[in-house]
N, CA, C and O atoms as a DFTB+ gen file, in Angstrom:
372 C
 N C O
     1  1      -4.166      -7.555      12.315
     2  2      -3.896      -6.160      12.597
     3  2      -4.882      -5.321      11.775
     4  3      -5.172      -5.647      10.624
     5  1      -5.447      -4.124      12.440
     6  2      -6.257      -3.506      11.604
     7  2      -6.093      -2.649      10.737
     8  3      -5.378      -1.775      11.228
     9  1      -6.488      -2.289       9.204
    10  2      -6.176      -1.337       8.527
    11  2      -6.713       0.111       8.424
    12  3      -7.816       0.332       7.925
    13  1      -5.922       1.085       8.899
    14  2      -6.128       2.335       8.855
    15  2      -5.953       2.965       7.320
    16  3      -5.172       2.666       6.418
    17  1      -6.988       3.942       7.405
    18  2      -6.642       4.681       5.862
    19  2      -6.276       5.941       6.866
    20  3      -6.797       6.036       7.977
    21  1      -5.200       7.024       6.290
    22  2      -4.985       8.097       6.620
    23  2      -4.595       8.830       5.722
    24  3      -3.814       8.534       4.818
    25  1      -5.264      10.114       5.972
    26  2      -5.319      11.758       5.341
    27  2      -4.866      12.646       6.462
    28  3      -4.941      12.769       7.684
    29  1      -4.133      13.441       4.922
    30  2      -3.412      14.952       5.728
    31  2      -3.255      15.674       4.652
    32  3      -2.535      15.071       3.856
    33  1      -3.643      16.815       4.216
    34  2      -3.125      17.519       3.323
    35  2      -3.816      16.601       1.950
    36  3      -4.966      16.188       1.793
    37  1      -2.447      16.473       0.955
    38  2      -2.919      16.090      -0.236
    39  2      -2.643      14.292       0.051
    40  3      -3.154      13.418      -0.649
    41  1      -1.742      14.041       1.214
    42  2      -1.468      12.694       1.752
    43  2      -2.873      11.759       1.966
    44  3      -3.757      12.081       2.760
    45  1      -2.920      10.445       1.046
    46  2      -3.787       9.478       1.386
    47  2      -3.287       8.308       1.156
    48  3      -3.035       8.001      -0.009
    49  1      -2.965       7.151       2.507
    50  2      -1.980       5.864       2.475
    51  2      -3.091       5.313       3.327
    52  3      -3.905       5.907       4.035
    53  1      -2.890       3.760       3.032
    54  2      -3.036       2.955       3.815
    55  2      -2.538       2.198       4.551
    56  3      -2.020       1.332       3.846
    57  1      -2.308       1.906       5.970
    58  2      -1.297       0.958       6.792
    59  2      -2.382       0.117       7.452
    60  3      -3.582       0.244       7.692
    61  1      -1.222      -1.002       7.680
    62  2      -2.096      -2.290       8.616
    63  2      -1.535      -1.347      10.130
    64  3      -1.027      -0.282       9.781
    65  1      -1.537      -1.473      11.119
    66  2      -0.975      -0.977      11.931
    67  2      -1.521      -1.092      13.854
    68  3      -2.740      -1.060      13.689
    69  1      -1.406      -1.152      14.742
    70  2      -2.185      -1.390      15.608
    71  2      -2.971      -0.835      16.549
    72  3      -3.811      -1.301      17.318
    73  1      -2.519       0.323      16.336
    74  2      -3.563       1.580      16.611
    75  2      -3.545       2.752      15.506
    76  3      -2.685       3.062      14.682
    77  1      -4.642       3.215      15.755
    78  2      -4.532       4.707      14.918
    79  2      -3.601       5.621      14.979
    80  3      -3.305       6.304      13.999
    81  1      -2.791       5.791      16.628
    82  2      -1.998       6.531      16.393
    83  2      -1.017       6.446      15.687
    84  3      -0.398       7.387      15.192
    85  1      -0.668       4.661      15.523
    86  2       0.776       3.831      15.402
    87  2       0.849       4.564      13.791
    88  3       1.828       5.126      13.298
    89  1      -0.364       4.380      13.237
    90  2      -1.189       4.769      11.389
    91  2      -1.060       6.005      11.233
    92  3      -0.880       6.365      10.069
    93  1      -1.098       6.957      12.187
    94  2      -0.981       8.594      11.658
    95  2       0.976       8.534      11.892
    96  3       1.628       9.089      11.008
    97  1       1.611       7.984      12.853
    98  2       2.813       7.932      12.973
    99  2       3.641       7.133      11.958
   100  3       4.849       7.216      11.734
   101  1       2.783       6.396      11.435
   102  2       3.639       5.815       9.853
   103  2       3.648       6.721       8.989
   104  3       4.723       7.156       8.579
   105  1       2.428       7.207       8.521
   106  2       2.070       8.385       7.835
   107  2       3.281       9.203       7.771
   108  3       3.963       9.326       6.753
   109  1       3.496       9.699       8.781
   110  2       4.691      10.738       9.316
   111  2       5.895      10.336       8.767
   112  3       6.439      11.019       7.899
   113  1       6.442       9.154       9.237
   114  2       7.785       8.406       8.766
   115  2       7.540       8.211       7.074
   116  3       8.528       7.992       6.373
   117  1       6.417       8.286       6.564
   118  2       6.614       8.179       5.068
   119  2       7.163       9.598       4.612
   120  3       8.060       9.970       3.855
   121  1       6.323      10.152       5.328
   122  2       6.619      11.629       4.306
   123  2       7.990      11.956       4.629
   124  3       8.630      12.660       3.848
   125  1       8.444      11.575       5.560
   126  2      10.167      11.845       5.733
   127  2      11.047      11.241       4.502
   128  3      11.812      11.878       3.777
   129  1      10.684       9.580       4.441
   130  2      11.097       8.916       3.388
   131  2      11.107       9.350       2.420
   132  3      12.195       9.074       1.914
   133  1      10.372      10.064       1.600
   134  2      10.166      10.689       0.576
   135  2      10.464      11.786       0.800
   136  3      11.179      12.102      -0.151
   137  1      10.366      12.807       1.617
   138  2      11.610      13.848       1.632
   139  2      13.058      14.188       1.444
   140  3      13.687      15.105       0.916
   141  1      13.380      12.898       2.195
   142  2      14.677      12.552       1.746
   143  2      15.093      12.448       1.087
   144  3      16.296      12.686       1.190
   145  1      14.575      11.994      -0.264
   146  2      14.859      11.703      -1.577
   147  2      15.117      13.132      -2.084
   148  3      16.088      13.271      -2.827
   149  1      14.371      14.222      -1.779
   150  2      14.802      15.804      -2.365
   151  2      16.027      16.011      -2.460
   152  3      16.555      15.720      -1.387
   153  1      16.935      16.457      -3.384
   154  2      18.118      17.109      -3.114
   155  2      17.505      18.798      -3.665
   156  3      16.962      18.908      -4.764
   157  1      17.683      19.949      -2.782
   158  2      17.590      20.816      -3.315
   159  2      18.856      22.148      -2.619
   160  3      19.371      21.902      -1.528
   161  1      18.967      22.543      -2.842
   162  2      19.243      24.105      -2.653
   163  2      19.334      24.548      -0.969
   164  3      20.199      24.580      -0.093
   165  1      18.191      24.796      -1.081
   166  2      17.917      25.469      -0.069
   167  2      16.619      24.827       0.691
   168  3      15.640      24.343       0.123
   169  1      16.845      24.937       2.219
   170  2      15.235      24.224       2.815
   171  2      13.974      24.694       2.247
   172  3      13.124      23.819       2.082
   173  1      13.581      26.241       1.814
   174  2      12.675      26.388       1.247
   175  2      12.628      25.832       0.137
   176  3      11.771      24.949       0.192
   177  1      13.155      25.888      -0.964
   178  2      13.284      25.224      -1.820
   179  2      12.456      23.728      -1.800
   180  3      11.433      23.564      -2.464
   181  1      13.166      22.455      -0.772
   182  2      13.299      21.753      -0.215
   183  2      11.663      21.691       0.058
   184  3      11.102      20.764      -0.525
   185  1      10.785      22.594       0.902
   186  2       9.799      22.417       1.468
   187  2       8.701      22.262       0.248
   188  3       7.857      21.387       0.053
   189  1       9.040      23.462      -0.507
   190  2       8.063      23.556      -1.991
   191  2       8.197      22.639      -2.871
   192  3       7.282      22.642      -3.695
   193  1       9.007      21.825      -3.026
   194  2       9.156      20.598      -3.918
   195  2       8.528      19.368      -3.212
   196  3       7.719      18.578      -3.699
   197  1       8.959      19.366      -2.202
   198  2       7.953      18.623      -0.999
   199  2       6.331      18.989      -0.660
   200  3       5.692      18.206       0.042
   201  1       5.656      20.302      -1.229
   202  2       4.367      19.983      -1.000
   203  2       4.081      19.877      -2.272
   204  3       3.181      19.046      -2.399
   205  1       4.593      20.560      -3.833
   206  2       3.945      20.239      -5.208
   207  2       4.122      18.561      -5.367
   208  3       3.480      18.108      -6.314
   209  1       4.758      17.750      -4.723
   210  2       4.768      16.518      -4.942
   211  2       3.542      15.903      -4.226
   212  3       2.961      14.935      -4.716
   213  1       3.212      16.388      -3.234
   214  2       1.919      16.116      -2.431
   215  2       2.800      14.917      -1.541
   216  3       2.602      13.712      -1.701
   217  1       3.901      15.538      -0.487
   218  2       4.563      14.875       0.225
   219  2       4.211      15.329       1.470
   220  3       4.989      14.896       2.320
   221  1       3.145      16.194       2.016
   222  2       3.584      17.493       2.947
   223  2       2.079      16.995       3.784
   224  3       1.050      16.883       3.117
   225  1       2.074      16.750       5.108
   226  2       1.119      16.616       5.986
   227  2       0.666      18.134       6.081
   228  3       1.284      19.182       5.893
   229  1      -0.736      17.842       6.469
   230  2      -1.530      19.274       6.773
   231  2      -1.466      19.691       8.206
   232  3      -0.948      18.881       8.976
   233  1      -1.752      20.425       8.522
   234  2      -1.727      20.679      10.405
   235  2      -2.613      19.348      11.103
   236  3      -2.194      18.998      12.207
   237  1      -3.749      18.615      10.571
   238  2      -4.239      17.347      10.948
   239  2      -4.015      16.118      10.402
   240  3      -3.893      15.960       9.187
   241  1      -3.956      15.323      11.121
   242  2      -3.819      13.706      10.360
   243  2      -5.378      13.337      11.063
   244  3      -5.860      13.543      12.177
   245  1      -5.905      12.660       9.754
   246  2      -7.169      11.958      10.123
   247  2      -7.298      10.604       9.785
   248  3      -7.461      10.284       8.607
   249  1      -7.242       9.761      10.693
   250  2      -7.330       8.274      10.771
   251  2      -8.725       7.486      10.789
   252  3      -9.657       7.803      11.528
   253  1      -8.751       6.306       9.786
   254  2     -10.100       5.953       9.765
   255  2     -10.220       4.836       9.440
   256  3      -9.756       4.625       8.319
   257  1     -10.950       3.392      10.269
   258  2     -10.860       2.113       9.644
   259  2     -12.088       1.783       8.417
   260  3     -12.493       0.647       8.168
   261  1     -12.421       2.660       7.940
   262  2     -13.557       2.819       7.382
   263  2     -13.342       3.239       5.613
   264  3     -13.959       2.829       4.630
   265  1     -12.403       4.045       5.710
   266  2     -11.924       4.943       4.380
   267  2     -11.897       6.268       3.801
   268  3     -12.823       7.075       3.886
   269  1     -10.933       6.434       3.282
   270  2     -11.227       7.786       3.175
   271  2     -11.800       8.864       3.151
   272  3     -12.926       8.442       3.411
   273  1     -11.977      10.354       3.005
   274  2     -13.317      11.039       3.024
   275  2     -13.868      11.012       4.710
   276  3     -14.434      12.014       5.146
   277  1     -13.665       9.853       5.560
   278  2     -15.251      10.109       6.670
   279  2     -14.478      10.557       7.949
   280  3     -13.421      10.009       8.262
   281  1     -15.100      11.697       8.775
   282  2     -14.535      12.259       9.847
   283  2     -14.981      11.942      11.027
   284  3     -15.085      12.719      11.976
   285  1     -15.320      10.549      11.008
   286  2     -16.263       9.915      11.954
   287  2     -14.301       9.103      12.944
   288  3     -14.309       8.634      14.082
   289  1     -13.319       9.180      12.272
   290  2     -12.820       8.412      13.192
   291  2     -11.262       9.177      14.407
   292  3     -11.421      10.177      15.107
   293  1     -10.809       8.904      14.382
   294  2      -9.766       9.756      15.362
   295  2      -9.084      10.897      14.344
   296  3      -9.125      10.638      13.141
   297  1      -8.436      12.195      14.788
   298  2      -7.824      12.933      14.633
   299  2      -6.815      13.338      15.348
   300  3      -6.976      13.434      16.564
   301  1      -5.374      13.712      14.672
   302  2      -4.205      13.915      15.636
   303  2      -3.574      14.928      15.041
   304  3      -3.114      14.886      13.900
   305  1      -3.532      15.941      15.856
   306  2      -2.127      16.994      15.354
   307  2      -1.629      16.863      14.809
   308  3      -1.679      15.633      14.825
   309  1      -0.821      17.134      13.939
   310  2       0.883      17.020      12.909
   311  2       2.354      17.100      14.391
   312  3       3.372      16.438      14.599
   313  1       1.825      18.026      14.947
   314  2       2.992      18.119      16.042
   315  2       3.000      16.906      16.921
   316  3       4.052      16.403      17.314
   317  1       1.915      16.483      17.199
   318  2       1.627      15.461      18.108
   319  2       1.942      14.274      17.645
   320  3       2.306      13.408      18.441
   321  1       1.862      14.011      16.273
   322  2       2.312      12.915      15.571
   323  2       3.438      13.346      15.511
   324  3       3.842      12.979      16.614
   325  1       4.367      13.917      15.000
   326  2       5.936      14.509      15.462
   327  2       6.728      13.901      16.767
   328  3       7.692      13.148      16.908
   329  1       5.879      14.572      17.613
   330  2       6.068      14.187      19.097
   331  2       5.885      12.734      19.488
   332  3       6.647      12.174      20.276
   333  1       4.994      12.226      18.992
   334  2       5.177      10.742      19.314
   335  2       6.416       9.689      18.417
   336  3       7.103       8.745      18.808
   337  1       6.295      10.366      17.091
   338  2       7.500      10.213      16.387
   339  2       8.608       9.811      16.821
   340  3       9.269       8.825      16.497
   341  1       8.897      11.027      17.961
   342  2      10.094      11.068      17.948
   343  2      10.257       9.964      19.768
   344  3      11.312       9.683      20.337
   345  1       9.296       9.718      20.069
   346  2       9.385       8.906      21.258
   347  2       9.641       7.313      20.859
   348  3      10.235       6.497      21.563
   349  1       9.092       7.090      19.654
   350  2       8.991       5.732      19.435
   351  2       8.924       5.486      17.845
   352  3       7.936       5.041      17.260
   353  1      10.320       5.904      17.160
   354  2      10.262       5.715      15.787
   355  2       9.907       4.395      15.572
   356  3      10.058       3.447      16.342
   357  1       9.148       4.414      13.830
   358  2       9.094       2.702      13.329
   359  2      10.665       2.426      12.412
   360  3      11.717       3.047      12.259
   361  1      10.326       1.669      12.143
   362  2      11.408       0.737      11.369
   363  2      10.564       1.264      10.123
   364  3       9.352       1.468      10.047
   365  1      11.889       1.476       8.862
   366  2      11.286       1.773       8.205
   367  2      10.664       0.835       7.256
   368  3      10.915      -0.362       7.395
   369  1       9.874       1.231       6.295
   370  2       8.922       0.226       5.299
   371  2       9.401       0.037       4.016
   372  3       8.782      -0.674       3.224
């Protein structure tokens, strides 16, 4: 299986995974995982503790079998990764 590096924001992980999209859609399910863990207050609250942790996708996910830094490989929405999200969750890790 091939390994994707993916960036978003302050987000940089690596997954084995079988397409790029499958790799920006793990991406996604992490930062939930680790959201979850927040107990706060209030959703804002909630959101700001979630990006000073550097938990928080940017409006792009950029996927790359190559490594970090290079914009040579696919790019996907945040919504679009959402949207596929929600068609075909993973199991979690």
């Amino acid at each position: 299986m091939p390994k994707f590096y993916v960036e978003s924001g302050p987000v940089r992980l690596i997954f084995d995974a079988a397409t790029a999209e499958q790799a920006a859609v793990m991406a996604f399910q992490w930062t939930c995982d680790k959201q979850a863990d927040i107990e706060s207050a209030s959703p804002l609250d909630h959101a700001l503790e979630a990006e000073q942790r550097g938990w928080q996708l940017g409006d792009e996910v950029y996927v790359n079998e190559q490594g970090f830094g290079r914009w040579d490989g696919e790019a996907f929405e945040t919504l679009d990764v959402f949207e596929a999200w929600l068609r075909c969750p993973l199991p979690v890790v």
